[in-house]
C-alpha atoms as a printed R data frame, in Angstrom:
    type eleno elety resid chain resno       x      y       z
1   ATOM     1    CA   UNK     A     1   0.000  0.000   0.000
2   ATOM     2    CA   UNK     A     2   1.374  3.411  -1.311
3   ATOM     3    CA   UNK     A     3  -1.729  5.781  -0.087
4   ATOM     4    CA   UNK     A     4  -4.498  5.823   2.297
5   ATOM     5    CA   UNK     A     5  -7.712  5.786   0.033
6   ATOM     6    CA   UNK     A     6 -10.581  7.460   1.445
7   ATOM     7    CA   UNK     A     7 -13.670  5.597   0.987
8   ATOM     8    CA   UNK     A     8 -16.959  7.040   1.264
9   ATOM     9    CA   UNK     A     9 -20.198  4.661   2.236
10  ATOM    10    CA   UNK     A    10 -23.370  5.549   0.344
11  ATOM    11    CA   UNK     A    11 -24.786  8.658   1.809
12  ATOM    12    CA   UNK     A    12 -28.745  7.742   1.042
13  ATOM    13    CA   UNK     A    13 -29.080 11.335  -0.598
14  ATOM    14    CA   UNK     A    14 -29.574  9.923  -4.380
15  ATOM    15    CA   UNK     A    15 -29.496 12.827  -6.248
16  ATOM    16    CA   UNK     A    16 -31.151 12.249  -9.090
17  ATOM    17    CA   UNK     A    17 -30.137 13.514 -12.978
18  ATOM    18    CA   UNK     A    18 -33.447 15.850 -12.582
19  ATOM    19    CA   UNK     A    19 -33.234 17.119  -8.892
20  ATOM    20    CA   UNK     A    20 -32.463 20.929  -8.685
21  ATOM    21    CA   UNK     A    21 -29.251 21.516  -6.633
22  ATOM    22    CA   UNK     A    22 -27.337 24.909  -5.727
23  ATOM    23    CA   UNK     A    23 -23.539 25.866  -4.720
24  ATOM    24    CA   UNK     A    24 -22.037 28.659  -2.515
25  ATOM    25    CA   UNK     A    25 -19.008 29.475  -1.421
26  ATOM    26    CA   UNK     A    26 -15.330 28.722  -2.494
27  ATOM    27    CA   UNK     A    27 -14.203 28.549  -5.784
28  ATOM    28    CA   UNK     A    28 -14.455 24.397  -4.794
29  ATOM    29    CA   UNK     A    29 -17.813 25.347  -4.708
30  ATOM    30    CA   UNK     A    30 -17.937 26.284  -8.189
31  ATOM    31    CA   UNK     A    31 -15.679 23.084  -9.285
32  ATOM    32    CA   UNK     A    32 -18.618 20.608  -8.069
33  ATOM    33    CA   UNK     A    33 -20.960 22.666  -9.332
34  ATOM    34    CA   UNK     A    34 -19.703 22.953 -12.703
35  ATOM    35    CA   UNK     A    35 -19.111 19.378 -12.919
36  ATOM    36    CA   UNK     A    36 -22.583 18.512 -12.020
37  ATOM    37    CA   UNK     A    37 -23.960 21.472 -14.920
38  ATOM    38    CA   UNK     A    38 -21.557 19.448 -17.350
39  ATOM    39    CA   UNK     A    39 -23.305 16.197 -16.251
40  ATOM    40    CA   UNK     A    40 -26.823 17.766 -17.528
41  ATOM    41    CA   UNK     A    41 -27.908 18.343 -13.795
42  ATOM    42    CA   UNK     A    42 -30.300 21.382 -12.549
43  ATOM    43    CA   UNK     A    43 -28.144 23.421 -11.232
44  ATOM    44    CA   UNK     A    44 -27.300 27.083 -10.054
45  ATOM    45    CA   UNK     A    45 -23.438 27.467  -9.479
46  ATOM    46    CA   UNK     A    46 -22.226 30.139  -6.930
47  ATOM    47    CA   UNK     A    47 -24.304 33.230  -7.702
48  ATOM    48    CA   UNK     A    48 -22.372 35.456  -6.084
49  ATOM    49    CA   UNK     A    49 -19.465 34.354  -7.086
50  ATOM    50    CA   UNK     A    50 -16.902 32.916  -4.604
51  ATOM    51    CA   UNK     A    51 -17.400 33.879  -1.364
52  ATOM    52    CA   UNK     A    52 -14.088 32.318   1.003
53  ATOM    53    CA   UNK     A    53 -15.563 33.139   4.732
54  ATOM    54    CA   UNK     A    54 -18.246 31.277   6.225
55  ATOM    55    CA   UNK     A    55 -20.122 34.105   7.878
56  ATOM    56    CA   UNK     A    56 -20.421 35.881   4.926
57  ATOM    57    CA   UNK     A    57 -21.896 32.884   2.639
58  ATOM    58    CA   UNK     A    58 -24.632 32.496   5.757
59  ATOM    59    CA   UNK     A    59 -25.271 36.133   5.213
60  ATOM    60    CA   UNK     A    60 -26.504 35.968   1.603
61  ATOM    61    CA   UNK     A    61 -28.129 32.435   2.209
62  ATOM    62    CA   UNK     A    62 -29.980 33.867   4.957
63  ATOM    63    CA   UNK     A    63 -31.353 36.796   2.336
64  ATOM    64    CA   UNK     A    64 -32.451 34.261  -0.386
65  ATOM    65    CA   UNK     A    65 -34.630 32.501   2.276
66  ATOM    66    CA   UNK     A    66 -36.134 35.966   3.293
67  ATOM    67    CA   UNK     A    67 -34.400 38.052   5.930
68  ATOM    68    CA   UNK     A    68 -33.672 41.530   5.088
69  ATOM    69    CA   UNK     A    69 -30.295 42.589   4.043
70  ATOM    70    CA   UNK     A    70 -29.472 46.116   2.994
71  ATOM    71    CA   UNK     A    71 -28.081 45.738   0.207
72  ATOM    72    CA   UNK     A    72 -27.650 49.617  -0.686
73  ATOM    73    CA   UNK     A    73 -25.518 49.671   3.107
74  ATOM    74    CA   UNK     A    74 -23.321 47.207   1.432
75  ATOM    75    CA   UNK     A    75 -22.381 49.368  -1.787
76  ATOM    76    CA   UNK     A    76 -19.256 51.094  -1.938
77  ATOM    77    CA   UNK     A    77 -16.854 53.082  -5.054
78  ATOM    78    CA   UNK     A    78 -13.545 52.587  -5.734
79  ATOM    79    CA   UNK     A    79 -12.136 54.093  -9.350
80  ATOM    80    CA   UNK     A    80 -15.712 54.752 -10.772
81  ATOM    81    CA   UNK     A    81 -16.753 51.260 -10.315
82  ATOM    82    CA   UNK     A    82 -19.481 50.165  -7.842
83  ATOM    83    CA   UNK     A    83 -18.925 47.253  -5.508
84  ATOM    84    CA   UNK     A    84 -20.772 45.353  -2.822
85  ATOM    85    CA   UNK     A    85 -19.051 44.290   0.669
86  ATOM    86    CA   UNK     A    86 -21.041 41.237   0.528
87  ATOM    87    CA   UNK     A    87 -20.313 39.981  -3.129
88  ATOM    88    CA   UNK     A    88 -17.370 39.004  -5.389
89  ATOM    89    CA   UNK     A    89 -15.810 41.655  -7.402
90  ATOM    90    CA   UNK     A    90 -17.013 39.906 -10.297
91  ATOM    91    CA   UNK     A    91 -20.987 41.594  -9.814
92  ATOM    92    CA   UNK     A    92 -20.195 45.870 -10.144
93  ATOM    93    CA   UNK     A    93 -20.870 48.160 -12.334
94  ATOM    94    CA   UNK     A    94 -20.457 51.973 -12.967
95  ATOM    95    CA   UNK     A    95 -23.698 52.423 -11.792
96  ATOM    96    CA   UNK     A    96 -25.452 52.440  -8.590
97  ATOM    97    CA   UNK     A    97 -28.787 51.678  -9.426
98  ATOM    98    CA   UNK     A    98 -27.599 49.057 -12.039
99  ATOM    99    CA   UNK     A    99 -25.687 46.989  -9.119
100 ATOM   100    CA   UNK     A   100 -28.754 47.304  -6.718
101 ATOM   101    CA   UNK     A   101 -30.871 45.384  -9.558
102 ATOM   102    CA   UNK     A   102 -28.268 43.146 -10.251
103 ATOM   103    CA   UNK     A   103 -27.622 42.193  -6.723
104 ATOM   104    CA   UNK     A   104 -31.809 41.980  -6.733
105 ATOM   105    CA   UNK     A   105 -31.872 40.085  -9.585
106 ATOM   106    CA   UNK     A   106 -29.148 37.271  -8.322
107 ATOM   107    CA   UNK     A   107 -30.796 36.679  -4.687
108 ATOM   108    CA   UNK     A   108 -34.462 36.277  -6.582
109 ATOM   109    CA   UNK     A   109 -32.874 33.979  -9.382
110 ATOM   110    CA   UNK     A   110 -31.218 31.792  -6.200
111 ATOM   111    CA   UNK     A   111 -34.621 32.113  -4.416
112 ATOM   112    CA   UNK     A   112 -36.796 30.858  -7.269
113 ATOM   113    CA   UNK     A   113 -34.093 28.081  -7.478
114 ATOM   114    CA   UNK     A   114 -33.394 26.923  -4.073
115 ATOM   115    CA   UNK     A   115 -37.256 26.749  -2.959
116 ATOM   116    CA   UNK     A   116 -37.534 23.402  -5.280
117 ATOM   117    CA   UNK     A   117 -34.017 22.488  -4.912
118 ATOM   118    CA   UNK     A   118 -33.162 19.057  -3.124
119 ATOM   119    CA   UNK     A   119 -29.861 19.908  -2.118
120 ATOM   120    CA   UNK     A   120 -27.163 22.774  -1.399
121 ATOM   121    CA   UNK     A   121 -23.700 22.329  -1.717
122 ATOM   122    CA   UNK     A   122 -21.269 24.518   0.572
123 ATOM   123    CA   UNK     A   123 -17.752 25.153   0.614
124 ATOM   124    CA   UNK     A   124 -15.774 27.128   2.872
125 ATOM   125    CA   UNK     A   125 -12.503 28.206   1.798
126 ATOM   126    CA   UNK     A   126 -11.357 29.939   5.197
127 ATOM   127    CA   UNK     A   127 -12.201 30.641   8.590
128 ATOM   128    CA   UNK     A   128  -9.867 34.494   7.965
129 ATOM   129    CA   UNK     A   129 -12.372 37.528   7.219
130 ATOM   130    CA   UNK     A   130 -11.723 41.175   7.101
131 ATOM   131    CA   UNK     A   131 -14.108 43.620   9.265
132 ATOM   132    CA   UNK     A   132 -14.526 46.928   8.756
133 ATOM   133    CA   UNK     A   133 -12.476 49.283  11.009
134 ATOM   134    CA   UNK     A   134 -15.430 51.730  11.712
135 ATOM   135    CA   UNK     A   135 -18.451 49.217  12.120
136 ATOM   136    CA   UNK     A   136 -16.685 45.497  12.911
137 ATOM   137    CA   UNK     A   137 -18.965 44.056  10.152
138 ATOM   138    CA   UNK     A   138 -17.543 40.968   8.440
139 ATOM   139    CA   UNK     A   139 -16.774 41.425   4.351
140 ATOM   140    CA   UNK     A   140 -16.541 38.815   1.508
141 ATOM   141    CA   UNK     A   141 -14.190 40.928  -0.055
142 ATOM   142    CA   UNK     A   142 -12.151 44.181   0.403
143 ATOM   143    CA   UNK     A   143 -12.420 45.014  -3.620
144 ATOM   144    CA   UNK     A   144  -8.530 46.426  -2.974
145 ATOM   145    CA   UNK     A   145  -9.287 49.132  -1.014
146 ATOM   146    CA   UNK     A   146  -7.038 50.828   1.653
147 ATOM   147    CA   UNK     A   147  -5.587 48.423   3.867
148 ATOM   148    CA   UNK     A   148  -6.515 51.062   6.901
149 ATOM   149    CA   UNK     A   149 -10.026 50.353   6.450
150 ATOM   150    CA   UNK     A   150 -10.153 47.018   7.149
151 ATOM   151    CA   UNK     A   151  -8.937 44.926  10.098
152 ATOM   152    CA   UNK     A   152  -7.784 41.081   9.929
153 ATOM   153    CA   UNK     A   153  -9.297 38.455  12.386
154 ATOM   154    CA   UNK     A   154  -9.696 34.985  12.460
155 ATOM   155    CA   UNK     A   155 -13.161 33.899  12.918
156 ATOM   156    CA   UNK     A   156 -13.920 31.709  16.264
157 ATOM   157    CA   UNK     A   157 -15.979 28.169  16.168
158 ATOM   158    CA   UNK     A   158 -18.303 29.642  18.227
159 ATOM   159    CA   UNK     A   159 -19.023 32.531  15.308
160 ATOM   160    CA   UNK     A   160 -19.171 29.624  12.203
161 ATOM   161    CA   UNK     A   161 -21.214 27.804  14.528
162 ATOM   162    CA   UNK     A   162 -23.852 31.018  15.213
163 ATOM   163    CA   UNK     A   163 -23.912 31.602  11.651
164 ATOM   164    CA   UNK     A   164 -24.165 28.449  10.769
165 ATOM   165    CA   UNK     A   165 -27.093 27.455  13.365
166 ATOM   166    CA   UNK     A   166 -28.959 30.659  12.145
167 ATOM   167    CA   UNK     A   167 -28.454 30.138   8.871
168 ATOM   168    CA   UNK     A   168 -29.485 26.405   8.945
169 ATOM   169    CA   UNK     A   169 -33.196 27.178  10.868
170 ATOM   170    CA   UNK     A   170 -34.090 30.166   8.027
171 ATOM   171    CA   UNK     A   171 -33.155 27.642   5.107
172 ATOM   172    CA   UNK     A   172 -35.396 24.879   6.803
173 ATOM   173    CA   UNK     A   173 -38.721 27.501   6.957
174 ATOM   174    CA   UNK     A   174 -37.947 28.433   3.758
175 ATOM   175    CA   UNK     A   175 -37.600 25.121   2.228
176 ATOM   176    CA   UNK     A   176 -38.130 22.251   4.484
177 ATOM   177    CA   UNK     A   177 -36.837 19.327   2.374
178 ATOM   178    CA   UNK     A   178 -33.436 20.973   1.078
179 ATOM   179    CA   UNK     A   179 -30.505 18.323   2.173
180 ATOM   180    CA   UNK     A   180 -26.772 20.036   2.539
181 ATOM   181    CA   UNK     A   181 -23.418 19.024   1.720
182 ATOM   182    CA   UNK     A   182 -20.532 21.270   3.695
183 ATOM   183    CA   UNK     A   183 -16.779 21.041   2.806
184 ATOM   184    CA   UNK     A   184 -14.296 22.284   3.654
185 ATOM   185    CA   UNK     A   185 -12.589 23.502   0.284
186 ATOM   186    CA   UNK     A   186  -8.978 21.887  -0.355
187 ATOM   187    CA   UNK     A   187  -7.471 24.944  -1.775
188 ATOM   188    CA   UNK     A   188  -4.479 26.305   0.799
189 ATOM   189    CA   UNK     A   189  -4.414 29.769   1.376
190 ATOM   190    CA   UNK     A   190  -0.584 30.519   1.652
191 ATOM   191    CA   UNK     A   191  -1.280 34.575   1.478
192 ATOM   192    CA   UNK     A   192  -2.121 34.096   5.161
193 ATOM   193    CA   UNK     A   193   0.781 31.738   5.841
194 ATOM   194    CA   UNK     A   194   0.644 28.394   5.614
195 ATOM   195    CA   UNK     A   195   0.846 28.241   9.765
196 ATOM   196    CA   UNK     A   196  -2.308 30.040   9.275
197 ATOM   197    CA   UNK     A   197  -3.672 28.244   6.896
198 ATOM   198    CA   UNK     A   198  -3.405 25.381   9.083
199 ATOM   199    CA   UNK     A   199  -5.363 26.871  11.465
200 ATOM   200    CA   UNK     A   200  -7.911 28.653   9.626
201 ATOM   201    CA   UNK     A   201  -8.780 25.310   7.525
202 ATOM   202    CA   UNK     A   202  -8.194 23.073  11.401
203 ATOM   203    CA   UNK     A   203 -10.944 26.225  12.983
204 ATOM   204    CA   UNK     A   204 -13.570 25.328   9.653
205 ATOM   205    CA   UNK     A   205 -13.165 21.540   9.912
206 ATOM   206    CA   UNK     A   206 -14.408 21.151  13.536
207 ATOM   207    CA   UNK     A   207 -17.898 23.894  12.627
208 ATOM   208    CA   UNK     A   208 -18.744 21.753  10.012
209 ATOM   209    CA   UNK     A   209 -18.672 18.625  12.103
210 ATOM   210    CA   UNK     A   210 -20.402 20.182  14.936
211 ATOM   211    CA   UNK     A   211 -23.370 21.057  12.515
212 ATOM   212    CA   UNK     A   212 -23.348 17.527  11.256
213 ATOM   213    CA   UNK     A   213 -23.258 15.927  14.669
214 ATOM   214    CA   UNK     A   214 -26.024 17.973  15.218
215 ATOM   215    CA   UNK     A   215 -28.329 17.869  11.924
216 ATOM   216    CA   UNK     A   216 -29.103 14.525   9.806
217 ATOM   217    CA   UNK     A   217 -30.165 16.392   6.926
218 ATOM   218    CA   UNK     A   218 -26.759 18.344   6.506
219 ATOM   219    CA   UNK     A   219 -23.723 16.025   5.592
220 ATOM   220    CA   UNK     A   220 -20.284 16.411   5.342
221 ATOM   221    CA   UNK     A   221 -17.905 15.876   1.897
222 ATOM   222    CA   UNK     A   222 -14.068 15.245   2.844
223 ATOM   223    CA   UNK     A   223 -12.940 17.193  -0.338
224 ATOM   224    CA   UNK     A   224 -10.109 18.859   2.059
225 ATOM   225    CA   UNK     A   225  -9.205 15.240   3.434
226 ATOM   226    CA   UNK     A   226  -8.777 13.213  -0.101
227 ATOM   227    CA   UNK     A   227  -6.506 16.191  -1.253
228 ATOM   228    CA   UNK     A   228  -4.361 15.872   2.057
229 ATOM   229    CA   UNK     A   229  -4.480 12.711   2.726
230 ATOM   230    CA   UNK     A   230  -5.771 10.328  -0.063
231 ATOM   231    CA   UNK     A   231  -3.724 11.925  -3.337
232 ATOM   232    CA   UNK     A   232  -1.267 13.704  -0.450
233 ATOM   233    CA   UNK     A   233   1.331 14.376  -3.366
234 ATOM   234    CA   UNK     A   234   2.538 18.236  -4.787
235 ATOM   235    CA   UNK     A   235   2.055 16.588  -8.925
236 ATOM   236    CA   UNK     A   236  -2.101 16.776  -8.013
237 ATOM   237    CA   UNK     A   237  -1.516 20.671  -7.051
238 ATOM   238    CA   UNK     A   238  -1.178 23.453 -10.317
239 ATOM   239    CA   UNK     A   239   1.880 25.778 -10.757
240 ATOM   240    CA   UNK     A   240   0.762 27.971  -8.456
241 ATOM   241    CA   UNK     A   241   0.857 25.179  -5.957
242 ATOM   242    CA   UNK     A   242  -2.808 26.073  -4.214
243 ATOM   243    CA   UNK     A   243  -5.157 24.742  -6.702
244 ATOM   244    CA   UNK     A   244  -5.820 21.255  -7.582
245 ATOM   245    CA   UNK     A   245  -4.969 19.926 -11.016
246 ATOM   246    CA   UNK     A   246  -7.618 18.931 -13.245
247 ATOM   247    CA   UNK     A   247  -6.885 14.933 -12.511
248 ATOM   248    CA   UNK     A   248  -7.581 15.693  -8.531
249 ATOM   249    CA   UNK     A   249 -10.409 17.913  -9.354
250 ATOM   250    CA   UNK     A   250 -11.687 14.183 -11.382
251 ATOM   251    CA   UNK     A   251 -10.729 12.091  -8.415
252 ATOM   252    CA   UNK     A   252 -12.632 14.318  -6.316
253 ATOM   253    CA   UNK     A   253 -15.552 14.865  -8.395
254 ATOM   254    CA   UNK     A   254 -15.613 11.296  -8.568
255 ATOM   255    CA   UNK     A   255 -15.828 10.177  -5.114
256 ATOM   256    CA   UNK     A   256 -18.720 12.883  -4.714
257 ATOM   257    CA   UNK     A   257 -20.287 11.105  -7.465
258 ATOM   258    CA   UNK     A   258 -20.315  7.950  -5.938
259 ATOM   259    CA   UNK     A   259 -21.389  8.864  -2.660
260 ATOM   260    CA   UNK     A   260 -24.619 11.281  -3.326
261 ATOM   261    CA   UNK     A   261 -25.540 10.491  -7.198
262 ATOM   262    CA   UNK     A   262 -28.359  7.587  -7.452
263 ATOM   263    CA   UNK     A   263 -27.698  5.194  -9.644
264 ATOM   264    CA   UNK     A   264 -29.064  6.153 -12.974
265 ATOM   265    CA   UNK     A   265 -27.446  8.961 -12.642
266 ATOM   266    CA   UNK     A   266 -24.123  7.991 -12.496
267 ATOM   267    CA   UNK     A   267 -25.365  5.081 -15.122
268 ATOM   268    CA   UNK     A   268 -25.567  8.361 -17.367
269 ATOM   269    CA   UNK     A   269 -22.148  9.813 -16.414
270 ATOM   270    CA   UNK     A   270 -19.982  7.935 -18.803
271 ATOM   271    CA   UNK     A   271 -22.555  7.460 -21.175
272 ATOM   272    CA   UNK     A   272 -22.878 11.506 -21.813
273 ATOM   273    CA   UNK     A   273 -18.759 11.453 -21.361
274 ATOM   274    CA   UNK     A   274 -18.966  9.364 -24.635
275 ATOM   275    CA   UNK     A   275 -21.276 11.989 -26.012
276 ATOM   276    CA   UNK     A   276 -19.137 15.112 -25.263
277 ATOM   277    CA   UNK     A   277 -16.141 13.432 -26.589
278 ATOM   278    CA   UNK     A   278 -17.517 13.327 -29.881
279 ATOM   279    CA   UNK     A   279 -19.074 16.418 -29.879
280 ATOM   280    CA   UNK     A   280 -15.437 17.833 -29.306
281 ATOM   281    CA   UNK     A   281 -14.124 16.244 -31.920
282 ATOM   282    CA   UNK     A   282 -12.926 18.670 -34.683
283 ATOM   283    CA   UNK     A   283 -11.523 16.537 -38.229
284 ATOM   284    CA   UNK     A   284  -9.461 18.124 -40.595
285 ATOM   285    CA   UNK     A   285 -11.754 17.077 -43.245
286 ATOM   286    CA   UNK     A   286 -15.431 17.381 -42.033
287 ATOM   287    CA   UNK     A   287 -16.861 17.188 -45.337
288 ATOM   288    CA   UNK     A   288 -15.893 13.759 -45.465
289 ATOM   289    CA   UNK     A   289 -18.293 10.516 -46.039
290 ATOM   290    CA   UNK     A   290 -16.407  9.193 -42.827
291 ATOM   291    CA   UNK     A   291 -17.011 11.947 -41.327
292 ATOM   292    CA   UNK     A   292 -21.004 13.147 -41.825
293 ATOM   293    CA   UNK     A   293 -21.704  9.160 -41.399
294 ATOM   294    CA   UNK     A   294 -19.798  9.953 -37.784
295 ATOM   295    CA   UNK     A   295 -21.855 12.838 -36.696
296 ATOM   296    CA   UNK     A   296 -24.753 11.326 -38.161
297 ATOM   297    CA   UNK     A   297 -24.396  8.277 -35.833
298 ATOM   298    CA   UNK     A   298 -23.631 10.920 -32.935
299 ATOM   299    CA   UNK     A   299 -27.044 12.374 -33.286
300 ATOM   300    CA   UNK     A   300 -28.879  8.667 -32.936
301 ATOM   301    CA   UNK     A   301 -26.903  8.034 -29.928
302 ATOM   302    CA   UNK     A   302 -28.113 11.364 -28.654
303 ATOM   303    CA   UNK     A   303 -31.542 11.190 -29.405
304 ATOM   304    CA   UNK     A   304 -31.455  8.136 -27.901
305 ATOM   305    CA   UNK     A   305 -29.743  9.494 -24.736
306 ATOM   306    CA   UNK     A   306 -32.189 11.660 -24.684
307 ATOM   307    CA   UNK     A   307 -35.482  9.413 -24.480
308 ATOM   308    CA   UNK     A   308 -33.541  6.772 -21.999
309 ATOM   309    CA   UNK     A   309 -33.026  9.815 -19.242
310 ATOM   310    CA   UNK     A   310 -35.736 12.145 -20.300
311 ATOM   311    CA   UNK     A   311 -32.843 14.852 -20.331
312 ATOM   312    CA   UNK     A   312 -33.246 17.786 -22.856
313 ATOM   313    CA   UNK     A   313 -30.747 17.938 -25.471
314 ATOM   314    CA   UNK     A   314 -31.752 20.199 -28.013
315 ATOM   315    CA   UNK     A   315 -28.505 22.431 -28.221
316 ATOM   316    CA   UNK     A   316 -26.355 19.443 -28.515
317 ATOM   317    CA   UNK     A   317 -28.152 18.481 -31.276
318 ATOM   318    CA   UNK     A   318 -28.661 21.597 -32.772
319 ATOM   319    CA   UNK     A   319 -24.651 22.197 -32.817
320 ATOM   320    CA   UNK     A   320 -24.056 18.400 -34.720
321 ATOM   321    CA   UNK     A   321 -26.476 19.172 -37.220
322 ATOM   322    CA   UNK     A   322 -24.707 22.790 -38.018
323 ATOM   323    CA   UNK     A   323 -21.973 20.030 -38.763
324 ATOM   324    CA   UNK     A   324 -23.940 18.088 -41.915
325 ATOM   325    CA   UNK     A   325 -23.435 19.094 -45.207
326 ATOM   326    CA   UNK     A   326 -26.596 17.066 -46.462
């Protein structure tokens, strides 16, 4: 034995192919979701873009189930650009008014979607968060404003575990049957240190098992732990040595799979894999009999795809048929 696998029993969630799901959080959070969008499922990936601190992804859950949030209290300029406190960079604008109905727009869109949804994925990507100097209130980002403004603190268990608790009972009135998945993402934050790092993701580990000691319906992924422990080698980490490659990102995504997909789904997973690798396949001579005969047999097996999983698949085929020349 050369590694420590990490095996993961059968959770009993089943998601199926058709069950509406959303992410928040980490950029992890966007990983899992992206890989169940590419996998045909219903899904609404990170929203508001990635949000790292746990306190501030219970903030903006807590507003799609219902509770007020002042948004306009949130706004601030820098270089003729509007930001929110409370989002990624990623949602300004020049204008005020435009932001406000963006911001708007994005919690309704995640309401709409979470009240049917059968499942929430979070990640949180570190237990460090920035305050501001003049009111202590917690920020998802500083948008690279003055350092002076701003004052670093690491966040307790007891403050994750507030947040979390709070957040947890206003998700349950608003929808009663949404399940939860929490990780703990396995990007390192070495900005902070890696000492820190240690400690931040060591403070976010124990909240999330202390909210699923406490709750059956909210489980817990070991994303961090199969980085660290089961692939535990620097080849699975990018150049930048924080990120996972693409292959752990697969080993990762396919544990999850295993664990919380039901069966037909992940009966379609490879199926629509075979599917995708066709589509992506670009000939030097298209025009070919050998070719059009190809595509043409692509389009059966996706219609038939199609009727087996009652999936739609209309752009797919759409994009094959730009393809024939007959």
């Amino acid at each position: 034995m050369f590694r420590t696998e990490i095996t993961l029993p059968a959770s009993g969630l089943n998601l199926s192919l058709h069950d509406k799901a959303v992410t928040i959080g980490s950029c992890f959070a966007e990983v899992i979701g992206t890989k169940l969008k590419d996998f045909k499922a219903d899904v609404l990936v990170n929203p508001f873009g990635t949000i790292f601190n746990p306190v501030s992804v219970c903030r903006l859950l807590q507003a799609v189930a219902g509770e007020p949030l002042n948004l306009e209290q949130s706004l601030i300029q820098r270089d003729g650009i509007w930001y929110s406190y409370d989002l990624h960079s990623s949602l300004s604008s020049p204008n005020k008014d435009q932001l406000l109905h963006l911001i708007t727009q994005r919690i309704t869109q995640t309401r709409e979607h979470l009240k049917n949804a059968r499942l929430l994925i979070i990640t949180f990507g570190t237990a460090v968060s920035y305050k501001l100097t003049d009111t202590g209130t917690i920020v998802a980002n500083c948008h690279k404003l003055p350092a002076k403004q701003f004052s670093r603190t690491l966040l307790t268990i007891e403050e994750i575990n507030y947040s979390l608790e709070t957040c947890y009972q206003a998700l349950k009135k608003f929808n009663p049957e949404l399940q939860t998945i929490v990780t703990v993402s396995p990007v390192r934050h070495l900005k902070e240190t890696l000492p820190t790092n240690s400690v931040s993701k060591s403070i976010l580990r124990v909240a999330t098992h202390i909210i699923t000691e406490r709750y059956k319906d909210v489980l817990y992924f070991p994303a961090y732990e199969i980085m660290l422990d089961d692939l535990r080698d620097y080849r699975f980490y990018g150049p930048d040595m924080l990120h996972p490659t693409p292959v752990a990102e697969d080993y990762i995504w396919q544990k999850f799979a295993s664990a919380y997909l039901d069966p037909l789904f992940q009966e379609f997973i490879p199926a629509w894999e075979k599917i995708r690798s066709a589509m992506a396949h670009r000939p030097f001579h298209p025009n070919t009999e050998a070719h059009q005969a190809f595509i043409t047999k692509t389009i059966a097996q996706l219609q038939q795809l199609a009727a087996n999983y009652n999936i739609a698949t209309g752009s797919e085929e759409l994009e094959l048929r730009r393809q024939l020349t007959t």
